[in-house]
C-alpha positions as CSV (number, residue, x, y, z in Angstrom):
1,X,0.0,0.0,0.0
2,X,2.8,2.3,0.8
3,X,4.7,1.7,-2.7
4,X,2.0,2.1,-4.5
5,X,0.7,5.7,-2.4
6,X,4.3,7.0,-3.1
7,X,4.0,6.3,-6.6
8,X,0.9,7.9,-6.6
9,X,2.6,10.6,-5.2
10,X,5.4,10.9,-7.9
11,X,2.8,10.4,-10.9
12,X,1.3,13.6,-9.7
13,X,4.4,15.7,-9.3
14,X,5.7,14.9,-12.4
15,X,2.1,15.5,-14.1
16,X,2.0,18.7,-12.2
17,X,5.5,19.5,-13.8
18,X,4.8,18.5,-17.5
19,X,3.3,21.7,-18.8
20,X,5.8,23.8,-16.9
21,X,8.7,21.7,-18.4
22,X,6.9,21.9,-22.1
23,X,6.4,25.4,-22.3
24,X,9.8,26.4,-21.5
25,X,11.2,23.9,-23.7
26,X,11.3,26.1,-27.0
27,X,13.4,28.8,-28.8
28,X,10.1,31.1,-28.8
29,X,10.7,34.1,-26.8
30,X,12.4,37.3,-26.8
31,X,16.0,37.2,-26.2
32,X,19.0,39.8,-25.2
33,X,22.1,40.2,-25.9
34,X,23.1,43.5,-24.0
35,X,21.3,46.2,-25.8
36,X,20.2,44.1,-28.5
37,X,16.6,42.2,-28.4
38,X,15.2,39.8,-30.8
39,X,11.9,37.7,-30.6
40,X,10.9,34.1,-32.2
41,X,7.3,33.3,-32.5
42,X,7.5,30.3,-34.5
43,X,8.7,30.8,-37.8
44,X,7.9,34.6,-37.2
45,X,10.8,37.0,-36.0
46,X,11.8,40.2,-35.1
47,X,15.1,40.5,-36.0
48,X,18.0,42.9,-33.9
49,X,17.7,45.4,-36.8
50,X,14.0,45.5,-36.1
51,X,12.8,43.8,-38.8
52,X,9.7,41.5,-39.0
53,X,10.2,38.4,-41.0
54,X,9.6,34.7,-41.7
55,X,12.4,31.7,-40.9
56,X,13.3,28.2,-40.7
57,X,11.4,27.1,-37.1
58,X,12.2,24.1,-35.3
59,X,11.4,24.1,-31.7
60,X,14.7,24.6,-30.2
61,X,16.0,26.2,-33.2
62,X,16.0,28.9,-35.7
63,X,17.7,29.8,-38.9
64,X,16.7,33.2,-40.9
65,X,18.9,34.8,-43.9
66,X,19.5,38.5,-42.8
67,X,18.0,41.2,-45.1
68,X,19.8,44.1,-46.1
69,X,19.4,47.0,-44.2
70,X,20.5,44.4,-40.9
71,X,24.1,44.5,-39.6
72,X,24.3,40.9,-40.6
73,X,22.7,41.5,-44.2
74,X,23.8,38.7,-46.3
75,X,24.4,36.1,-43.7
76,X,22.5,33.2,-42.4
77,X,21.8,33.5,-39.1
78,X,21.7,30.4,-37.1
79,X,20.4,30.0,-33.6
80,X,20.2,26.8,-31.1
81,X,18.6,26.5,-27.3
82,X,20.7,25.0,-24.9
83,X,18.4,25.1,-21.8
84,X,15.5,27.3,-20.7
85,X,17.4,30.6,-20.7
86,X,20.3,30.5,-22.7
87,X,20.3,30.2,-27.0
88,X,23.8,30.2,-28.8
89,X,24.0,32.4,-32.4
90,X,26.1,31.9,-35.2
91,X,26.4,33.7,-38.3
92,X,27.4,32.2,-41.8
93,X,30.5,34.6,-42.1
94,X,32.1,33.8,-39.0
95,X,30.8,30.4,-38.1
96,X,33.3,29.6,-35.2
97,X,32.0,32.7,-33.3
98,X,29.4,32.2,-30.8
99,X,27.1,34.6,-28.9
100,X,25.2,33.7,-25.8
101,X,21.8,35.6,-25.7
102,X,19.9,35.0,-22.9
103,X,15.7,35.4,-22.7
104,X,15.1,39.1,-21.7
105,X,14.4,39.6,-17.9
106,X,12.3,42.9,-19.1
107,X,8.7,42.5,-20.8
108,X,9.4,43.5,-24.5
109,X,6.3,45.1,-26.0
């Protein structure tokens, strides 16, 4: 009885954690990088430069070719989660160069 009221117990934690773990599991967000702010809402961005485009979506990923205009016009930008708050960019120009943006402690509007 008491092995089978612990896992009882467990089962409902761990249901009780699903969404929680689910929801933060995904690129989608807006993300910093000091003064610079970019936000992924599924194959929708807005990009550093400001602009509002479509890109390649996968749930901890994102890939978007920079339009002129951008500092990075030209380039394929390539971006990968590792963890809830931390997503690693790479551009096509200088693809051993990594930035660490982190997801924005500020509401972006």
């Amino acid at each position: 009885m008491a092995m089978r009221s612990g896992f009882f117990c467990l089962t409902l934690l761990g249901t009780a954690l699903l969404p929680t773990l689910a929801q933060a599991d995904a690129i989608d967000g807006h993300w910093c990088k000091g003064v610079s702010i970019l936000s992924i809402d599924g194959p929708k961005i807005m990009t550093p430069g400001g602009t509002s485009m479509q890109g390649s979506y996968d749930r901890h990923g994102f890939e978007y070719f920079a339009p002129a205009g951008e500092a990075d016009a030209g380039q394929t930008v390539v971006m990968v989660l590792h963890g809830d708050d931390l997503m690693r960019l790479r551009r096509s120009n200088q693809p051993d160069t990594v930035e660490d943006w982190h997801r924005c402690q500020k509401t972006v509007s």
